[in-house]
GULUM-378569 format. One record per residue (C-alpha): residue number from 1; residue in one letter; x, z, y. Coordinates in pm, 1 decimal. Example, Ala and Ser with C-alpha at 12.3 -4.5 7.8 and 13.67 -1.06 7.14 Angstrom:
2
<rec><seq>1</seq><type>A</type><X>1230.0</X><Z>780.0</Z><Y>-450.0</Y></rec>
<rec><seq>2</seq><type>S</type><X>1367.0</X><Z>714.0</Z><Y>-106.0</Y></rec>
***
This chain:
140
<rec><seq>1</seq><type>X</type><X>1249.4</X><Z>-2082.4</Z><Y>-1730.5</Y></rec>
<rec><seq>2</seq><type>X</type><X>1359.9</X><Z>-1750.6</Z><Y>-1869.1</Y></rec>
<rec><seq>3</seq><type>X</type><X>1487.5</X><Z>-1643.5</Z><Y>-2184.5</Y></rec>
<rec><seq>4</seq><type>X</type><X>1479.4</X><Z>-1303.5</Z><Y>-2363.0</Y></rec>
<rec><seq>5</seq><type>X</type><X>1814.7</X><Z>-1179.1</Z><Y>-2192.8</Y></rec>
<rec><seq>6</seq><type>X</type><X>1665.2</X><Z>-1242.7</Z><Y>-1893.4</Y></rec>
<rec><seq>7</seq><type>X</type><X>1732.3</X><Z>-896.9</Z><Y>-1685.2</Y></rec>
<rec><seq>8</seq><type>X</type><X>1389.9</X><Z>-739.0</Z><Y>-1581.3</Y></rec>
<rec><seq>9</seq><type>X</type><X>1482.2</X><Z>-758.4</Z><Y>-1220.7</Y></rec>
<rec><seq>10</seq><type>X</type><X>1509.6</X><Z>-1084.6</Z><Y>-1171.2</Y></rec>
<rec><seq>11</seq><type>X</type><X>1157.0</X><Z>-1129.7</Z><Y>-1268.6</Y></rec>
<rec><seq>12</seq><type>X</type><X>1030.6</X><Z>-818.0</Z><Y>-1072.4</Y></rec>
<rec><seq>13</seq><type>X</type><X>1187.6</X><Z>-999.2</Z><Y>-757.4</Y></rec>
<rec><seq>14</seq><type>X</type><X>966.7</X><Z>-1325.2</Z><Y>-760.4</Y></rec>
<rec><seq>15</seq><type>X</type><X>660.3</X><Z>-1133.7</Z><Y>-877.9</Y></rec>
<rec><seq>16</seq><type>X</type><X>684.7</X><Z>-844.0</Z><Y>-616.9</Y></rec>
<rec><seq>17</seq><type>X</type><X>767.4</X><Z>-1168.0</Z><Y>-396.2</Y></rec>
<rec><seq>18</seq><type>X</type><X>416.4</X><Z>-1357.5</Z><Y>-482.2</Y></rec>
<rec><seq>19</seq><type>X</type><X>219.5</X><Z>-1050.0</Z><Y>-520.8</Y></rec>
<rec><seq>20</seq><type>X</type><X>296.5</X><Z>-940.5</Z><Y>-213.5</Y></rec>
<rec><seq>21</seq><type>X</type><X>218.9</X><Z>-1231.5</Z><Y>-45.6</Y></rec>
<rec><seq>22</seq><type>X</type><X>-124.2</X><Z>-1303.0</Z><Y>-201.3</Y></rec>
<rec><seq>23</seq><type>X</type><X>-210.0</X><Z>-968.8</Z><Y>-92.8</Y></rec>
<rec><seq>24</seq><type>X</type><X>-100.8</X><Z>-1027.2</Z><Y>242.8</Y></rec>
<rec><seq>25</seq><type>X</type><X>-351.3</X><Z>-1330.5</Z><Y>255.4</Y></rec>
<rec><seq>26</seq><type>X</type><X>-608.0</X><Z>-1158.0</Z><Y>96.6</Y></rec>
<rec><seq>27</seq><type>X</type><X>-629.7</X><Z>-875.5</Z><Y>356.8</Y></rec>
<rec><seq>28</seq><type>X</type><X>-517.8</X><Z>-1077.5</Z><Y>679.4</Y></rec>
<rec><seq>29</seq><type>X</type><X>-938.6</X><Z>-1178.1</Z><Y>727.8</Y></rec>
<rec><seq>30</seq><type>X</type><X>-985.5</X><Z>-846.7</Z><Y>819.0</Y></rec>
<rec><seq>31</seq><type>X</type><X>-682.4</X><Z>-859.2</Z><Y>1054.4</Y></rec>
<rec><seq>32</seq><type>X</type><X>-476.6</X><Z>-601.4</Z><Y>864.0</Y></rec>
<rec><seq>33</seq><type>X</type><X>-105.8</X><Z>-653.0</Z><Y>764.9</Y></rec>
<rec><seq>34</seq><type>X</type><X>11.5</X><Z>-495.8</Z><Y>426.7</Y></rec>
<rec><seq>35</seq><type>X</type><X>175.2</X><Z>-205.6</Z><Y>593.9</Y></rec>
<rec><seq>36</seq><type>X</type><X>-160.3</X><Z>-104.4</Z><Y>779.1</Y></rec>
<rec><seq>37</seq><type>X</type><X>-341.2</X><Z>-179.0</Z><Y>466.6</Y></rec>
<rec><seq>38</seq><type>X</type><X>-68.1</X><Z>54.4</Z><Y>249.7</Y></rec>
<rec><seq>39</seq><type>X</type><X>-179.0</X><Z>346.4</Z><Y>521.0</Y></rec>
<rec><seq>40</seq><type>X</type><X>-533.6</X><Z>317.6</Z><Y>526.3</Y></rec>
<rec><seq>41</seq><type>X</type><X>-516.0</X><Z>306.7</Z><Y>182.5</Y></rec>
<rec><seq>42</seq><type>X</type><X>-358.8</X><Z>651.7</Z><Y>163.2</Y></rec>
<rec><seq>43</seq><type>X</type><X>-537.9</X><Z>797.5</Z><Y>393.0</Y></rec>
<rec><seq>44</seq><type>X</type><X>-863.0</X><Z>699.8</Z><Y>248.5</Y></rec>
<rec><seq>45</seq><type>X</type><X>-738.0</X><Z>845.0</Z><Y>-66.8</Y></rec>
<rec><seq>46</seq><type>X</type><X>-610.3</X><Z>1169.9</Z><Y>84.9</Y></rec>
<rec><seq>47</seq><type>X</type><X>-766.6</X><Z>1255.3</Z><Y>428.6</Y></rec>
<rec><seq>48</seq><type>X</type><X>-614.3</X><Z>1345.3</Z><Y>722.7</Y></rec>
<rec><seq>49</seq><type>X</type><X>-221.6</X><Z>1344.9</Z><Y>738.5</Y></rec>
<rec><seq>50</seq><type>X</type><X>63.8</X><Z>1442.5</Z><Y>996.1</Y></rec>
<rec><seq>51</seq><type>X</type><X>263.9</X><Z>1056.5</Z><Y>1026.6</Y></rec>
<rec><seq>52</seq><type>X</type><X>579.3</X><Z>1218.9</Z><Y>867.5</Y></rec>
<rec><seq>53</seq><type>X</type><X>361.6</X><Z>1298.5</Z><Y>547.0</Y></rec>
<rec><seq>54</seq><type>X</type><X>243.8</X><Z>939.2</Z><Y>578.7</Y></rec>
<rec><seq>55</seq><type>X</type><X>633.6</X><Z>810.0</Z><Y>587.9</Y></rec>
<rec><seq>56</seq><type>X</type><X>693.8</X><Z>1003.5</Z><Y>280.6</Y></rec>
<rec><seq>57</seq><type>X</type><X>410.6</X><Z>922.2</Z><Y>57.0</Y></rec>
<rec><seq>58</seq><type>X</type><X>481.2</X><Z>521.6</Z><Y>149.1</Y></rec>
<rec><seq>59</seq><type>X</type><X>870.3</X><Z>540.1</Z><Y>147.7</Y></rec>
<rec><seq>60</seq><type>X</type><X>943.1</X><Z>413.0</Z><Y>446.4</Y></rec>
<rec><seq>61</seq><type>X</type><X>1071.0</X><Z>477.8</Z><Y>773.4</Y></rec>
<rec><seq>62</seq><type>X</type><X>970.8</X><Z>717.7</Z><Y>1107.5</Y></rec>
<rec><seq>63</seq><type>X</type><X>1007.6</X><Z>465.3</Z><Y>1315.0</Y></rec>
<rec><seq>64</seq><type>X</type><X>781.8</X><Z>178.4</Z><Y>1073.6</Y></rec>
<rec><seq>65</seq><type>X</type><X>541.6</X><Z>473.7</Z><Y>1047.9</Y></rec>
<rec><seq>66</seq><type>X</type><X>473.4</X><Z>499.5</Z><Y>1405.8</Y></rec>
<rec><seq>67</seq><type>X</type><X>466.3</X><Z>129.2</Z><Y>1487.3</Y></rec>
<rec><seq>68</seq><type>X</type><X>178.1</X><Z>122.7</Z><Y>1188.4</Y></rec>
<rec><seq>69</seq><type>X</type><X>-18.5</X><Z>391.7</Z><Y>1331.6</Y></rec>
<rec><seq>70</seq><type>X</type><X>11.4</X><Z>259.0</Z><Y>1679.6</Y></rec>
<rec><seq>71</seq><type>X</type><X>-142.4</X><Z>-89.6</Z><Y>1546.0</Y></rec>
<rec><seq>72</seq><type>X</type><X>-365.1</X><Z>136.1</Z><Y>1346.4</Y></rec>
<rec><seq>73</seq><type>X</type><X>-533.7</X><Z>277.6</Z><Y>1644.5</Y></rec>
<rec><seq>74</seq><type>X</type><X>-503.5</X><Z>-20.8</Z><Y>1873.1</Y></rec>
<rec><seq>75</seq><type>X</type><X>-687.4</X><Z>-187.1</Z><Y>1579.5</Y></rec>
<rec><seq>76</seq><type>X</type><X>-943.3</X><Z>59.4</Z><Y>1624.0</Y></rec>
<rec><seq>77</seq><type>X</type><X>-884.4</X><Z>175.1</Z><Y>1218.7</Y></rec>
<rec><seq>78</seq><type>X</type><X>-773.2</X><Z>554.3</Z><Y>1224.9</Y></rec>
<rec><seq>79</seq><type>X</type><X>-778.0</X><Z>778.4</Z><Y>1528.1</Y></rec>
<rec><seq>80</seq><type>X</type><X>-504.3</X><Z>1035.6</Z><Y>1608.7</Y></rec>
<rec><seq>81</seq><type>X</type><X>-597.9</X><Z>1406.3</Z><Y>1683.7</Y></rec>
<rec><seq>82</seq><type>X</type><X>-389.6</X><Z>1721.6</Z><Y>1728.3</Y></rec>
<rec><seq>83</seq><type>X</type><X>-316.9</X><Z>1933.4</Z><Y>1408.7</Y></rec>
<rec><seq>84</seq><type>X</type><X>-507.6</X><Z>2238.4</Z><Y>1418.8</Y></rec>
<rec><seq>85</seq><type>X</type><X>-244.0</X><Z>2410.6</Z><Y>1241.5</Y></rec>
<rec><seq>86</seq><type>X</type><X>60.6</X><Z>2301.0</Z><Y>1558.3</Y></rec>
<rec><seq>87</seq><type>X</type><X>-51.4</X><Z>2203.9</Z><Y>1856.0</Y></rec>
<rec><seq>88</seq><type>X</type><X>351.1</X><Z>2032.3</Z><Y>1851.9</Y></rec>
<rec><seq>89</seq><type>X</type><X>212.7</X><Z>1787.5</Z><Y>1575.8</Y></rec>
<rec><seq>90</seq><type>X</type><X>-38.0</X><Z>1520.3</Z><Y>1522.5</Y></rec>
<rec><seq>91</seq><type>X</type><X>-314.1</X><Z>1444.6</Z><Y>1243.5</Y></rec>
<rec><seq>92</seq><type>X</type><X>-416.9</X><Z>1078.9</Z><Y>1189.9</Y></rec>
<rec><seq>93</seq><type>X</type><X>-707.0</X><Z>1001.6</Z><Y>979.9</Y></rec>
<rec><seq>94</seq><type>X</type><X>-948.4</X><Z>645.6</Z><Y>923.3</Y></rec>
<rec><seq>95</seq><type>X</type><X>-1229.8</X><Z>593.6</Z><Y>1159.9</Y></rec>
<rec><seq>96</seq><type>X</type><X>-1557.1</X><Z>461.6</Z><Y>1055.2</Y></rec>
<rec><seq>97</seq><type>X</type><X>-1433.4</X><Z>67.8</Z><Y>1136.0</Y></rec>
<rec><seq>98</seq><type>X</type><X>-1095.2</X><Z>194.8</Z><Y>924.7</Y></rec>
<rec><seq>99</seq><type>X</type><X>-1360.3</X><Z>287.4</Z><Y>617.4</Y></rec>
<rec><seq>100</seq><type>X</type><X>-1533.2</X><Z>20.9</Z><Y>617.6</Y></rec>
<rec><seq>101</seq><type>X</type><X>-1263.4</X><Z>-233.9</Z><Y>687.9</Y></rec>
<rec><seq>102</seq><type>X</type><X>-1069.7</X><Z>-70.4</Z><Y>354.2</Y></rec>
<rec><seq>103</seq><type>X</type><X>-1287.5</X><Z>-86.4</Z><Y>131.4</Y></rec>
<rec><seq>104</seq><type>X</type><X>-1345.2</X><Z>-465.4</Z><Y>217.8</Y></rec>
<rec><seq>105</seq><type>X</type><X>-995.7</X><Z>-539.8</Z><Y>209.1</Y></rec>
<rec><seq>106</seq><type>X</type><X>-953.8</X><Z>-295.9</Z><Y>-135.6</Y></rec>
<rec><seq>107</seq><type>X</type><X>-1172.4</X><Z>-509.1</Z><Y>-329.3</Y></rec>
<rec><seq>108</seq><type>X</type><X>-988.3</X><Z>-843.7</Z><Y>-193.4</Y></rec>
<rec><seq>109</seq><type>X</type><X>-661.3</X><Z>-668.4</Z><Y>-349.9</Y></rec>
<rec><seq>110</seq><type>X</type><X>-849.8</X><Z>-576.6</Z><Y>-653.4</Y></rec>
<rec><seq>111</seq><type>X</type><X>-934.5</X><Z>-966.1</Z><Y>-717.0</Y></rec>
<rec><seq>112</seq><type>X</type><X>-591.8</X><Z>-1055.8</Z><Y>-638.2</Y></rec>
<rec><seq>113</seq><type>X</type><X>-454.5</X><Z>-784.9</Z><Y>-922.9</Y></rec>
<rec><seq>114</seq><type>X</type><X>-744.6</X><Z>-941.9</Z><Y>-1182.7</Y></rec>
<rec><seq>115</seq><type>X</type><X>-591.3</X><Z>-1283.8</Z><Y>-1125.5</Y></rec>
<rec><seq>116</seq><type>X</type><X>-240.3</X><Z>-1145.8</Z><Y>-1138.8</Y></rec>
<rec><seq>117</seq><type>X</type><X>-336.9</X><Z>-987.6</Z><Y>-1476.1</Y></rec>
<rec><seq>118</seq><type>X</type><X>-549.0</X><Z>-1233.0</Z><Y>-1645.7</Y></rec>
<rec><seq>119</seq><type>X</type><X>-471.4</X><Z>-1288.7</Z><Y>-1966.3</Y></rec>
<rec><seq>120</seq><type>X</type><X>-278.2</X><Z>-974.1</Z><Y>-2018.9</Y></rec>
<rec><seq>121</seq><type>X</type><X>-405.9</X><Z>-767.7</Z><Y>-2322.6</Y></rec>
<rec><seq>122</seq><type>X</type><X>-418.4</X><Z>-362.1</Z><Y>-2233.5</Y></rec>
<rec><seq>123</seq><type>X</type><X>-139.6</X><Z>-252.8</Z><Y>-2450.1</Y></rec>
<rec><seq>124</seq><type>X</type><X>70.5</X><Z>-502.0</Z><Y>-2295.6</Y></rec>
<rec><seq>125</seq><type>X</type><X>-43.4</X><Z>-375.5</Z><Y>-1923.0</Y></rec>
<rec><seq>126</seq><type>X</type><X>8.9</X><Z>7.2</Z><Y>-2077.0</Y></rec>
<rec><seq>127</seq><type>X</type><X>360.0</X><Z>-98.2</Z><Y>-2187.9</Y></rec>
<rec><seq>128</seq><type>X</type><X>422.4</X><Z>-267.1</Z><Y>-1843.2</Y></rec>
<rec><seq>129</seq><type>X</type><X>295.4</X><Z>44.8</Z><Y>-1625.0</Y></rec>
<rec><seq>130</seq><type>X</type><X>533.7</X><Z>244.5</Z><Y>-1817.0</Y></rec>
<rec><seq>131</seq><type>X</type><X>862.9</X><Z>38.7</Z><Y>-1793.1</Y></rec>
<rec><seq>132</seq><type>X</type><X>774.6</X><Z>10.9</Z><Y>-1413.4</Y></rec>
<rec><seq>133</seq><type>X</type><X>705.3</X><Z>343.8</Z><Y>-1391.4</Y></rec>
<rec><seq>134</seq><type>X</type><X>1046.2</X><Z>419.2</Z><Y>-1541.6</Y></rec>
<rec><seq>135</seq><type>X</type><X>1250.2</X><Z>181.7</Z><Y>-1308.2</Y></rec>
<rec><seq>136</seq><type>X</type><X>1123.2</X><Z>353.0</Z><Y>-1004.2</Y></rec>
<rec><seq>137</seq><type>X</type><X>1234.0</X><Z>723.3</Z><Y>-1167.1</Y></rec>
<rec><seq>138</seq><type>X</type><X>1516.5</X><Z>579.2</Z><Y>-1239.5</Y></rec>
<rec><seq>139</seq><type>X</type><X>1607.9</X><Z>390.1</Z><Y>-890.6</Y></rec>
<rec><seq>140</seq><type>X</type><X>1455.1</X><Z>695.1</Z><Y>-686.8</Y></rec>
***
């Protein structure tokens, strides 16, 4: 299937590809989708955040952002609040239900990243980390 001039990316696109969607499955019991799961995720790890705070830290756009938090609290998983710091700006943070729910849904992705990396010796997963760590800096 590949050879050793095979370029990197094309087999970062299939795996992103699969990973992604066996984390997708993994999560959707607990009726999240990966882009609410990517938030909660973040915000469990960080606290309270204005959205465009949230759209940097995840890379993506304003507009995503806000359609993610609006599912987010229709969904019952993080509540909005106005910052204390500007009363122009908003704070979301996880609910109780949003707590609970991620740390469900965090150890689904954590079996689906032991299966992914079965077999893989440590120095091999070191070595990985740090040539994917270096195509990001690079691409960013």
């Amino acid at each position: 299937m590949t050879n050793n001039k095979t370029l990197p990316t094309e087999l970062l696109l299939p795996a992103a590809k699969i990973v992604s969607r066996e984390i997708a499955a993994a999560i959707a019991p607990y009726g999240l989708a990966p882009a609410q799961y990517a938030m909660l995720n973040l915000l469990g790890e960080q606290g309270v955040l204005r959205p465009s705070v949230i759209a940097r830290r995840l890379d993506i756009e304003a507009s995503t952002t806000t359609n993610t938090i609006n599912r987010s609290v229709r969904d019952g998983f993080i509540e909005r609040a106005t910052d204390p710091h500007s009363s122009k700006s908003v704070t979301v943070k996880l609910t109780e239900k949003g707590r609970g729910i991620l740390e469900d849904a965090r150890q689904s992705v954590a079996g689906v990243e032991a299966k992914a990396l079965s077999g893989i010796e440590e120095d091999q997963l070191d070595m990985a980390r740090q040539v994917l760590e270096r195509i990001i800096a690079n691409l960013k």
